[in-house]
C-alpha positions as CSV (number, residue, x, y, z in Angstrom):
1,X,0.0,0.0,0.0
2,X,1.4,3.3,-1.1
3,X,1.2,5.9,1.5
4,X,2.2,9.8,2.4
5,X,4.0,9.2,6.1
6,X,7.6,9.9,5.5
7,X,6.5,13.5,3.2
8,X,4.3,13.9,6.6
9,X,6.9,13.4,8.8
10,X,9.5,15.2,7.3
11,X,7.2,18.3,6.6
12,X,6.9,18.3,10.4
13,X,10.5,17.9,11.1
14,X,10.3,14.9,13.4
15,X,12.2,11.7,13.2
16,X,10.9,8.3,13.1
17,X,11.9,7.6,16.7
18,X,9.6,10.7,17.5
19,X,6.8,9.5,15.5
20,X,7.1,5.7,16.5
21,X,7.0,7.0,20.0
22,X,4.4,9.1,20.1
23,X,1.6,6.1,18.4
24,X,3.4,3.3,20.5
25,X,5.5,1.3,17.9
26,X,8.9,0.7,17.0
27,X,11.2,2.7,14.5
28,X,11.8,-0.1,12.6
29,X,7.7,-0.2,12.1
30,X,7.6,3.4,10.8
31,X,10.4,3.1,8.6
32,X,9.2,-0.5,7.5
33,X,5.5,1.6,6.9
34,X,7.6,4.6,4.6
35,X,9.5,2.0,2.9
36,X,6.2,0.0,1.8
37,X,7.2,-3.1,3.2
38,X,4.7,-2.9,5.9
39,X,0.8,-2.5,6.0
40,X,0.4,-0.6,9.4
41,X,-2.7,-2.4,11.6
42,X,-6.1,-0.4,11.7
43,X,-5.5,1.1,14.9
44,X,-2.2,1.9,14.1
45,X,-3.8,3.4,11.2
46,X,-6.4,5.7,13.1
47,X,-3.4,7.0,15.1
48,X,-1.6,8.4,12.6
49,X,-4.7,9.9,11.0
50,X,-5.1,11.8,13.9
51,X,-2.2,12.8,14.6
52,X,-1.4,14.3,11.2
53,X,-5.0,15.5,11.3
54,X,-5.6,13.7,8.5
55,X,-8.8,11.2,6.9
56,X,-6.9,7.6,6.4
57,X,-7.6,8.1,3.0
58,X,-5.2,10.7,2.3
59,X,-2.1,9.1,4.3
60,X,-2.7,5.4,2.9
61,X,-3.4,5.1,-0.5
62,X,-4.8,1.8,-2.0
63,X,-4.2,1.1,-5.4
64,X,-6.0,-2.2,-6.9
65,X,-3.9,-4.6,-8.5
């Protein structure tokens, strides 16, 4: 799944560590989620939404194969 975080992050100027802290996962899980290796869980999902202030939609993007 194609997705926006990393832009996101960076336009905020904060670090993966930051981020992963902040919604309760590991660094290695945000930069597994920017590097589209890793489909983030639903709640993991919601968390980010919020805190970019942001519908799901326009952080995850799902493209049909």
């Amino acid at each position: 799944m194609k997705n926006r975080l990393k832009e996101l992050r960076s336009e905020r100027k904060m670090t993966q560590e930051e981020l992963a802290k902040i919604i309760g996962v590991s660094r290695q899980t945000i930069n597994a989620i920017e590097k589209e290796k890793f489909d983030p869980s639903l709640p993991t999902s919601f968390l980010i939404s919020d805190l970019f202030k942001l519908p799901i939609e326009k952080i995850f993007l799902f493209e049909k194969k």
